[in-house]
Each structure stands twice: as C-alpha cells, then as structure tokens.
PAMI-219571 format. One record per residue (C-alpha): x, y, z negated. Coordinates in steps of 0.2 Angstrom, whole numbers, plus 5000, padded with zeros to 4 digits. Layout:
XYZ...
END
This chain:
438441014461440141064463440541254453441341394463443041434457442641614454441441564441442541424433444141514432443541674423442641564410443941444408445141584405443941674394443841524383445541504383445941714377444541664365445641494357447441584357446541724348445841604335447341514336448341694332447141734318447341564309449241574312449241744302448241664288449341514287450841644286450341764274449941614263451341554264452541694260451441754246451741564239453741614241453441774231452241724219453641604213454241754203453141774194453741684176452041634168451441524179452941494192452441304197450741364202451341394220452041204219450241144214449441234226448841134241448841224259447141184267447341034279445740994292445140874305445540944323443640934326443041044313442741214321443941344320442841464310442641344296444441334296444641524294443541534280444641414270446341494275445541654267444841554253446541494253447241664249446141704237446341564226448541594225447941774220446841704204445041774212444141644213442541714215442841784234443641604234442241524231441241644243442341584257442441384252440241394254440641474272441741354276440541234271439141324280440141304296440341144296442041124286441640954279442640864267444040974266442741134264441841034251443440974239443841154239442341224234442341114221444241164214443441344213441941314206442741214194443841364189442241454188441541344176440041324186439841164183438141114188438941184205440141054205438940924201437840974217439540964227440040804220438240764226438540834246440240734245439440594242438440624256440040664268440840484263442140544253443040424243442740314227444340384218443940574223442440574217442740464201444240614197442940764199441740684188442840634176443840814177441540874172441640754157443340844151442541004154441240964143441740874130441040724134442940634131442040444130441240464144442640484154443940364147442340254152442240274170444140304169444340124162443140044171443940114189444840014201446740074203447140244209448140384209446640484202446240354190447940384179447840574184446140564173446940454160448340574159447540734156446340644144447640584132448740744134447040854124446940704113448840724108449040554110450940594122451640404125450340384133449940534143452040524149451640344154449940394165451040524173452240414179450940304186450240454196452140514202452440334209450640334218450140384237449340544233450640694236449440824228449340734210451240694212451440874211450440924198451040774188452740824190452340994182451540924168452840794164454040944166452941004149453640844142455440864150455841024145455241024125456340864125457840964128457641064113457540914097457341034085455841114090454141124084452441024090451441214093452941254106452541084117450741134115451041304123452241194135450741104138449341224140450641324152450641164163448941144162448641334170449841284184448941144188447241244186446541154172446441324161444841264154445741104144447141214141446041344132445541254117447541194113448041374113446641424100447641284089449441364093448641564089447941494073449541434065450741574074449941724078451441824083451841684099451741794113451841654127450341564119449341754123449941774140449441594144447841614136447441794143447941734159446841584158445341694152445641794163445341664177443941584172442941764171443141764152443741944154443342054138444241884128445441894141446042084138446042054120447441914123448442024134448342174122448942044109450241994121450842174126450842234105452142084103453142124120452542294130454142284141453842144151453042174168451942014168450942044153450742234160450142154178448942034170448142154156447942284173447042134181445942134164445442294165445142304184444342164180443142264167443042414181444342514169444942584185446142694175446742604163447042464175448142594189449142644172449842444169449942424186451042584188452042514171452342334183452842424196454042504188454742364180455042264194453642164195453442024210452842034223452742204223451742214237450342114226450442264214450342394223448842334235448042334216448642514214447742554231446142494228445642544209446642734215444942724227443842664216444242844206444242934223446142954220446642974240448443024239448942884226447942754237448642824253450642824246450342634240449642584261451242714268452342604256451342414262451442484279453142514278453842364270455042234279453542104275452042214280450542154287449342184300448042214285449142344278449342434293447642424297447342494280448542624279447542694296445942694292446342794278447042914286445642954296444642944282445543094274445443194293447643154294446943134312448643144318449643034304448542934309448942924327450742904324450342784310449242674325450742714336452042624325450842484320450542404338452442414342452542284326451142184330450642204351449542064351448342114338446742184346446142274330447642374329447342414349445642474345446142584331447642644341446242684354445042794341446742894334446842954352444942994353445243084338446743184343445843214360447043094370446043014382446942934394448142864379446342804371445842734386447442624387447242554370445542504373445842414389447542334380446142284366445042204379446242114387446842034368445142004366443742014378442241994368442642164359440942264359442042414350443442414364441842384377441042534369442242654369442742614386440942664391441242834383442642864390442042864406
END
C-alpha cells in the first residue's frame, strides 16, 4: 500500500525537527564540556585532570537519549560530583547505553567507593561482551581498593598482555613504593594501543619526572607528587593512604592537605575532608584554591553560609573558572533565601562572553520568581538574540510577555518555540490560551 505524501512528508519532517534538536542538545553538551575542560586547566591542584579525562564516545546505534545522559554525566564528573554522575551514568544504562554507559558507571562508582556496585557492573559488562583486559583492570582496580594487593598482582601476572595489564602492575607497585618498577610498567602502558591509559600513565610518570628534577629533595615530596597524580587520574582512594604517611612526618605540608581534602572531598569523606582544607587554609588562607574547595566542603555539609563566605574569598582572588564559582554562589545564596546575591551571580553568568543557554535560562526564571516581570522580559529578549534556536528560551520569552500582558509578542515566541520543537506541550498549551 502506497502512503499519501501529505502523511509522509509531515512525519518525515517531524522526525527530522525531532533529530536536529537532539542533535542541537547533544552539541551543547559536547561544547560546554569541552570548554569547561579548557578552564578547569586553571585550576593548580589537579591541572592534568582535564587531560585524564575521557570525553564520552558511543556506537551510532545507541539511542540518542542514552547518549545525553552521559554527556550530562560527563559534566558532572569534570565538576568532582559524582553522585549526580553516577545518577546520570544508571540513565544512560537504563536507555540502552551499553558498554560505554556501563564503563562509566563504573569510573563513578568507583569514586564513590561503592564497591559492591562496581562488582554488579563488572558483572552486566560481562554480560554486554566487554573485553578480557577491561574487565581484568576493573577487578584488579577492586582488589587495590581493598587491600587485597596479592590478589591483584595474581590476576595481574597471570593475564595475557595488555595495556591494562601493566596499568594495574604500575599502580600496584607505585603504593608498594617499589618506583623502578612502577616507572618501568608505565612505559609499558605509554607504548601500548590504549590512548586513555597513555594519558593517565604520562601523568603519573610526570610524578616521577618532575621529583627527578630536583636531586636534593625528600621521598615525602615524590609521595605527595605521587598522590597528586594519582587524584588526577582519579585514583583518590590509593592516593589517600600515602598522604596519611606524608601528614604524619610533616604536618605543616600544605599541598599534602589540599590533595588530601580534595580527595576526601570527592569520595564523600566530607567532615575529613573540611578538616584537610581548614588545615590547609591555617597554613596558606590566601590562595583561591584551598578557599574553593573548603566552600565545596562546607556546601558540601549544607553550611550554606560558611560555604558562600570562601566562595566570595575565591572569587575575589581570582579563582578559575569564574563562572564555576559563582554558579556555586547562586545556588547555596538560595538555599538561604538570599534572592539578590543569587540573582547578581545569574545577571553576571548571563552576561559573560562564555554564557550559556542554562545561565540565561536561570537568570530568567529567577526574575520571575522575584515578580521582576519586566527584567525578566528584557532579560528573555536578550537571551533568544544569543541563542535563536533554542526552544526553551522561546517558551520562556513567550511567558515574559504573558506576564507583562504582551500577547501578540507571547504569541510569537510560542509559535517560534513550536516551530524549534514541535512536540512542546508548554508552547502547545499557551498557544491554546492565547487564543
């Protein structure tokens, strides 16, 4: 049975909308990852983590909503919360993400220390068919985690060559102090096929390179070398136990507490972790970096106050990327019910040369939350001259004229909206009202 064109047409065009706005949404992701991977460079105490970090790559028949999920999951993890990472990695999973879902969900519940989660993930990878030496590097990665160092030499031994083989025999012998060797596993990996473990080999070696150019040094400072490494590659959990020995013999080495309140901070060790950071600030309570992270400790401990106070101190002291701080400054100002602090940082997002759709979109609703009904208008005004293809900020253009009793404007927006996206039920709605 042949199929009319006036039924085909529409639904093929449809479909199409439906893909270039996927497509669109994706694209932003992918953006704002990457330049927050630019700016995060910046940011001294971890500056390789950025390198490290590996960018979300996916068959071209997963669906594309799995695919969000772990560009958002993505952003969470360069921003150290791994918890909403996690959250997104297991919708990802959920939607049919596969491998690539699965291996991530792992790296964040690794971070977590969940590790009978990891163990349940390994299990649904072996399922999926992933391969020998990924999963002999997870499991072995669990044995470190847990101390169980003979059982993963074992299995480390025993395994055919890999990249991920003399990975695991590098970070083994790199807690067991025993260097050669470790420096001799790492050039194994940085001459293998696998460009993810080149990467974070050639951050630890850089450990090695960089106490090499000072002769004179002492042990403790390649063992804070070390355990920096080891944050950048995200293994904070071997690197912990190394910095307890550094804080024992020299209690005043400020980079041994920000690595280690950092690391705490990550693995949800908070009250530890603002401890390390007070250390940390006592020693040095001008640099911007340990006043960034001890705010994240206490936002992290729902110190609301506390944690605006050190991300105002940042701020001022030229902490990057700005944006990052003052996004912070936003959202513990509201969890206080502190409107005009949270509404200066979205004008300042808003107006930034790197602003985002988010900010703007943000910076808006606000507004209207407050009853700035027409700030918020000329706000919505400004935001869909930046970015005319997203349907959102149409929609919200849309209800800023509602508000400020401009209906044929409202009506404009919301038919732009539908026409950027055609399954809106909001544009649909208001359209319906408008009437």
């Amino acid at each position: 049975m042949r199929i009319s064109p006036r039924i085909w047409i529409p639904v093929a065009a449809a479909v199409g909308v439906a893909g270039i706005l996927l497509f669109l949404l994706w694209w932003q992701l992918s953006e704002t990852a990457k330049r927050l991977k630019e700016e995060l460079k910046d940011v001294s105490i971890l500056p390789a983590i950025t390198d490290t970090f590996t960018p979300t790559e996916i068959d071209a028949n997963t669906a594309d909503v799995a695919l969000l999920h772990l560009r958002k999951g993505d952003l969470f993890a360069l921003q150290g919360e791994w918890n909403e990472a996690e959250n997104e990695y297991k919708a990802a999973v959920d939607a049919g993400g596969g491998l690539s879902a699965l291996r991530k969900l792992a790296q964040a519940q690794l971070q977590r220390r969940n590790i009978d989660g990891v163990r349940a993930t390994i299990h649904l990878l072996k399922q999926e068919g992933a391969r020998a030496e990924d999963l002999l590097l997870l499991e072995s990665i669990v044995h470190l985690r847990t101390g169980e160092l003979v059982k993963a030499r074992e299995i480390l031994e025993q395994a055919v060559e890999s990249p991920q083989k003399h990975y695991g025999l590098a970070l083994l012998s790199l807690i067991q102090g025993t260097h050669e060797q470790a420096k001799a596993e790492l050039l194994q990996v940085l001459g293998g096929w696998d460009p993810v473990l080149r990467s974070y080999a050639q951050t630890l070696k850089a450990a090695y390179d960089e106490f090499a150019l000072f002769p004179e040094s002492q042990e403790l400072h390649l063992i804070t070398l070390l355990s920096r490494a080891l944050a950048q590659v995200q293994e904070c959990e071997l690197a912990l136990p190394l910095l307890v020995q550094v804080l024992a013999q020299q209690d005043d080495y400020r980079d041994a507490w920000i690595v280690q309140g950092y690391c705490e901070l990550v693995t949800e060790r908070y009250d530890q972790s603002l401890a390390s950071l007070e250390r940390a600030y006592s020693i040095d309570p001008e640099k911007a970096e340990v006043q960034y992270f001890l705010a994240r400790a206490h936002a992290a401990l729902n110190d609301h106050q506390n944690a605006i106070t050190f991300f105002s101190y940042a701020l001022a002291n030229g902490f990057k990327p700005e944006r990052e701080v003052r996004r912070w400054i936003a959202t513990e100002a509201s969890e206080v019910g502190n409107g005009p602090l949270a509404l200066e940082q979205y004008q300042a997002l808003a107006g930034a040369e790197d602003a985002t759709v988010e900010s703007h979109r943000d910076l808006i609703t606000l507004l209207l939350v407050a009853e700035k009904k027409e700030e918020a208008y000329g706000a919505a005004l400004k935001a869909v001259v930046r970015f005319p293809g997203d349907a959102s900020l149409q929609e919200l253009l849309g209800q800023t004229a509602t508000e400020t009793n401009r209906k044929a404007e409202a009506k404009a927006a919301y038919e732009k909206a539908l026409q950027l996206n055609p399954k809106s039920e909001t544009a649909q709605e208001a359209l319906k009202k408008l009437q």
